[in-house]
ZADO-1210 file (C-alpha; in nm, 4 decimals, padded with zeros to 6 digits):
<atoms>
<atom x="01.6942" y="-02.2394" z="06.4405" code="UNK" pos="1"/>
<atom x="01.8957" y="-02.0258" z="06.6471" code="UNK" pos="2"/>
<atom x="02.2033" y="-02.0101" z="06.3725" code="UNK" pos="3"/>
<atom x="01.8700" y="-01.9025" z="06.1081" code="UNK" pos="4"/>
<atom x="01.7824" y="-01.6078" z="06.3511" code="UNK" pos="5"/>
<atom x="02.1476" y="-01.5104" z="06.4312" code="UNK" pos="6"/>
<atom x="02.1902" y="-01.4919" z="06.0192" code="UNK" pos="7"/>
<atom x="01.8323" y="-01.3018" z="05.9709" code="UNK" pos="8"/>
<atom x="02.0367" y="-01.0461" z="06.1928" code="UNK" pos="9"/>
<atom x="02.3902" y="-01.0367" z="06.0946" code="UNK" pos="10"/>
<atom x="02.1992" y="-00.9521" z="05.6974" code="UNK" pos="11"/>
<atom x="01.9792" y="-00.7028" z="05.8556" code="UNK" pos="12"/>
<atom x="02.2739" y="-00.5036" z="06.0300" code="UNK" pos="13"/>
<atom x="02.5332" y="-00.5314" z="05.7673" code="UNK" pos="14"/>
<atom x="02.2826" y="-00.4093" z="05.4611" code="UNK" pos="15"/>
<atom x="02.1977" y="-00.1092" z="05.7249" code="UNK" pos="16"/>
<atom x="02.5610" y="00.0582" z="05.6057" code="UNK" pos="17"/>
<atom x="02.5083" y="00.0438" z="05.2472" code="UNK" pos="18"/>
<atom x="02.2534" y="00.2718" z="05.1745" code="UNK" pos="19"/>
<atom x="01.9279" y="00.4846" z="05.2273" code="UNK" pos="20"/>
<atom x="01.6399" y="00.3377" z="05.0728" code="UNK" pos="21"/>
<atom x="01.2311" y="00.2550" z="05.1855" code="UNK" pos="22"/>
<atom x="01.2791" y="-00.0779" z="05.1804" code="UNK" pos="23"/>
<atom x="01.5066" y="-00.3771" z="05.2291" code="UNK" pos="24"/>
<atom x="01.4683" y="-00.7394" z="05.0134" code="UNK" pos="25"/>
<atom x="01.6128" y="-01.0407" z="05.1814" code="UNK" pos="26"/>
<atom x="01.6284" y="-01.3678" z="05.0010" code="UNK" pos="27"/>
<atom x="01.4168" y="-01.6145" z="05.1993" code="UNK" pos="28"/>
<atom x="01.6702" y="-01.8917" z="05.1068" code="UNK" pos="29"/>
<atom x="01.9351" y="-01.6622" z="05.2306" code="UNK" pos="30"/>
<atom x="02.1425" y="-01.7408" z="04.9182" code="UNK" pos="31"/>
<atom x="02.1690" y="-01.3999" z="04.7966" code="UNK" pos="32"/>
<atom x="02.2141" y="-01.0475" z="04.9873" code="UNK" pos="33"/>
<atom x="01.9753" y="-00.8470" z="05.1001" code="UNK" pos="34"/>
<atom x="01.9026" y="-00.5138" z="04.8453" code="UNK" pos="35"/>
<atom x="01.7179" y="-00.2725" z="04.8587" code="UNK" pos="36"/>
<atom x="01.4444" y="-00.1204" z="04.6834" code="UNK" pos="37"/>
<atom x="01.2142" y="00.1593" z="04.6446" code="UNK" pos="38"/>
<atom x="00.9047" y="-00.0409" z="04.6031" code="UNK" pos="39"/>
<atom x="00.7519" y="-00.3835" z="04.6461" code="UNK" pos="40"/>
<atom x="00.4688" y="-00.6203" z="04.4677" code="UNK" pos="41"/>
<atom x="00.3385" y="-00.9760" z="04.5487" code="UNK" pos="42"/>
<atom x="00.5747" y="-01.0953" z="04.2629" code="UNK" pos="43"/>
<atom x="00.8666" y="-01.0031" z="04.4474" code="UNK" pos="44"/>
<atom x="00.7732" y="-01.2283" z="04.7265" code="UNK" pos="45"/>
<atom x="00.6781" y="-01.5402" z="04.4725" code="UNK" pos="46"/>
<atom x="01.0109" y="-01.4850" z="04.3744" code="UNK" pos="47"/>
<atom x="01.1743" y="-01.5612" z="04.6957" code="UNK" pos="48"/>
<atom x="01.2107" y="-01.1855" z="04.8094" code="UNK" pos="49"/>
<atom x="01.0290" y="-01.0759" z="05.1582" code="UNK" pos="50"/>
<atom x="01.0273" y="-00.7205" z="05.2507" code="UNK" pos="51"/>
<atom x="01.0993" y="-00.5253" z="05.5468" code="UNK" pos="52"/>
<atom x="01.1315" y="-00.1412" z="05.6039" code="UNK" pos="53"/>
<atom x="01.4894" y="-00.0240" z="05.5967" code="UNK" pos="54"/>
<atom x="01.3960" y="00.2530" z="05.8723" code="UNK" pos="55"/>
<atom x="01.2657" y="-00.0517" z="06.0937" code="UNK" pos="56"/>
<atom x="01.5829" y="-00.2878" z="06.0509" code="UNK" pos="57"/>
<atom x="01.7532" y="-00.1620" z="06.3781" code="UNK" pos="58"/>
<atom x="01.4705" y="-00.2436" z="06.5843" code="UNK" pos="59"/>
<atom x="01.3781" y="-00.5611" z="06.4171" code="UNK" pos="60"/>
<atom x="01.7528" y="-00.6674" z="06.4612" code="UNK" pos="61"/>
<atom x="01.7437" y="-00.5725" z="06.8152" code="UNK" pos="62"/>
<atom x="01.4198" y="-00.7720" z="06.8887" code="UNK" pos="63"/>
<atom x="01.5257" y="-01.0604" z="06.7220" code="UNK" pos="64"/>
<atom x="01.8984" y="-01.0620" z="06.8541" code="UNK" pos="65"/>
<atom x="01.6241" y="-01.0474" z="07.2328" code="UNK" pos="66"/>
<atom x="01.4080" y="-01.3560" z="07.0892" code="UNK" pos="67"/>
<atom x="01.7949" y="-01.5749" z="07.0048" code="UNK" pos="68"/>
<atom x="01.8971" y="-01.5262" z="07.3258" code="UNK" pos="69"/>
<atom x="01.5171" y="-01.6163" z="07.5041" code="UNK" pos="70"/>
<atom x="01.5135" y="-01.9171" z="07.3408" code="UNK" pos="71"/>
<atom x="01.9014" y="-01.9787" z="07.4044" code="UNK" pos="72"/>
<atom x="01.7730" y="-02.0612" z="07.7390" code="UNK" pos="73"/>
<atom x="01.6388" y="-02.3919" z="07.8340" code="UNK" pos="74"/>
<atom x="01.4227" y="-02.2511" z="08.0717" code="UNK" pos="75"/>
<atom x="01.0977" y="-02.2023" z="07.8003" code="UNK" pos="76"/>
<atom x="00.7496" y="-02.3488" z="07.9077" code="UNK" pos="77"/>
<atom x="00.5922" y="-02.5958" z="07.6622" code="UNK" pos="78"/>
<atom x="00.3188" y="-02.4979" z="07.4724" code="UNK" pos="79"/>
<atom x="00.4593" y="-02.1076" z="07.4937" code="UNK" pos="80"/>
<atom x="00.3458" y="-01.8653" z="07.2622" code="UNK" pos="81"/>
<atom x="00.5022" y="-01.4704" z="07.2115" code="UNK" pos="82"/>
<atom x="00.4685" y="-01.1690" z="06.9803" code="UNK" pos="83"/>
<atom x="00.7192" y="-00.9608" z="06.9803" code="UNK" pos="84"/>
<atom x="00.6255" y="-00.6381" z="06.8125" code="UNK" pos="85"/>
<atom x="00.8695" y="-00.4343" z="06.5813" code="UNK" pos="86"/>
<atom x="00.7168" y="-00.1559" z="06.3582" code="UNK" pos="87"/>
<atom x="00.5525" y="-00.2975" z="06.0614" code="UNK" pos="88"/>
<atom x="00.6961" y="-00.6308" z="06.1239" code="UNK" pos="89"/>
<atom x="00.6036" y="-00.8734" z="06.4172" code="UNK" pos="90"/>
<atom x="00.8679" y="-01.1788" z="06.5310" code="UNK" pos="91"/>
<atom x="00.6037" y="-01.4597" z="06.6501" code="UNK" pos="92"/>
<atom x="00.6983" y="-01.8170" z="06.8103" code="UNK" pos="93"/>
<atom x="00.6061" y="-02.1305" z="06.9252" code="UNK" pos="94"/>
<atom x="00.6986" y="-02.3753" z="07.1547" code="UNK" pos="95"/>
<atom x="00.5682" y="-02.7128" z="07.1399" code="UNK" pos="96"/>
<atom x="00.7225" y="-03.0021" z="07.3409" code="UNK" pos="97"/>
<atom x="00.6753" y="-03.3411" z="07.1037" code="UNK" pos="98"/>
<atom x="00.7260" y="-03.6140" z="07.2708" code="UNK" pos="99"/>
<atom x="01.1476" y="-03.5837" z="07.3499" code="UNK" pos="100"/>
<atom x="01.2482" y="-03.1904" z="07.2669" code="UNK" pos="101"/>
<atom x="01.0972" y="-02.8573" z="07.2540" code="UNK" pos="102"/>
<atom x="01.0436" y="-02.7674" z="06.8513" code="UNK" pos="103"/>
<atom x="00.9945" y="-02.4071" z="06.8244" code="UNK" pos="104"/>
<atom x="00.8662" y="-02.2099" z="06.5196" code="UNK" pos="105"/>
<atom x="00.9632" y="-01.8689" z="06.4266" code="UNK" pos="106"/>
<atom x="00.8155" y="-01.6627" z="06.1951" code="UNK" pos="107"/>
<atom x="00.9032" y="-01.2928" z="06.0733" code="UNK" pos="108"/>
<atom x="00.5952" y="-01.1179" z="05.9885" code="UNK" pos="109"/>
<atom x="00.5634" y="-00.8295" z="05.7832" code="UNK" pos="110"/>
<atom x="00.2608" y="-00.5802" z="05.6829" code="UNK" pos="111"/>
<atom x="00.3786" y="-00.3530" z="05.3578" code="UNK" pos="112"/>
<atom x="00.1586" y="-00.2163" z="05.0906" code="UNK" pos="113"/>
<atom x="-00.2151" y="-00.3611" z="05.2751" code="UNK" pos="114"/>
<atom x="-00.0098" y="-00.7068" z="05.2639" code="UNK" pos="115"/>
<atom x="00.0962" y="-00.9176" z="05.5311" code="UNK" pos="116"/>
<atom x="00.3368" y="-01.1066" z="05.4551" code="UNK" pos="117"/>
<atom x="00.5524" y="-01.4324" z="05.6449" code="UNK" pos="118"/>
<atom x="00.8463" y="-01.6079" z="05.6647" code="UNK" pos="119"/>
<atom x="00.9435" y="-01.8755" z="05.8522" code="UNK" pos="120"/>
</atoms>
C-alpha cells in the first residue's frame, strides 16, 4: 500500500516539470506515464485513465506524501476513518483491524466535469 502511494506521488511530481496543461491523466494500472490533457470524458476513465487537475498536483502530492507517512506509523486506531481534503480531489482511508493486521484502504477521489470519480 504504502509503495502504491509513494508511486501515486513520485508520477504526480515528476509530470509537474513537463508541461502546463488543465489537466493531468494517470494510468490507474500505473503501466504508462501520466499525460496530460486539455479535457476529459467518462471514456477516458473506462479506459484506465483517472484525472486530476495539473494546478492541484502539488498539494495533492503533499497530502498524500502526509497520509504515507501517517500510516507509516503503527500507532493507527482500528476502525479509523480520515478525509484529507486537496482541491478538487479528496485522499480518503480506512482502517480496519481483521482478525491479525490492520488492512487499510485508500482511495484518491476526484470531482472534474460534475463527475466524481475514484481510484483505489
Amino acid at each position: 500500500m504504502l509503495t502504491r502511494i509513494l508511486f501515486i506521488i513520485f508520477c504526480l511530481f515528476n509530470t509537474t516539470l513537463i508541461g502546463a496543461q488543465d489537466i493531468l491523466l494517470i494510468d490507474k494500472k500505473f503501466k504508462e506515464p501520466a499525460r496530460h490533457a486539455d479535457e476529459f470524458n467518462a471514456n477516458q476513465f473506462f479506459n484506465k485513465q483517472f484525472p486530476v487537475y495539473r494546478s492541484e498536483v502539488e498539494i495533492i502530492s503533499q497530502k498524500a506524501d502526509a497520509l504515507a507517512r501517517r500510516l507509516d506509523r503503527s500507532d493507527l486506531l482500528p476502525l479509523q476513518k480520515d478525509t484529507i481534503y486537496a482541491g478538487h480531489s479528496m485522499l480518503i482511508f480506512f482502517n480496519q483491524y481483521n482478525g491479525y493486521a490492520n488492512e487499510i484502504t485508500v482511495i484518491l477521489s476526484t470531482r472534474i466535469n460534475d463527475m466524481e470519480l475514484n481510484m483505489f
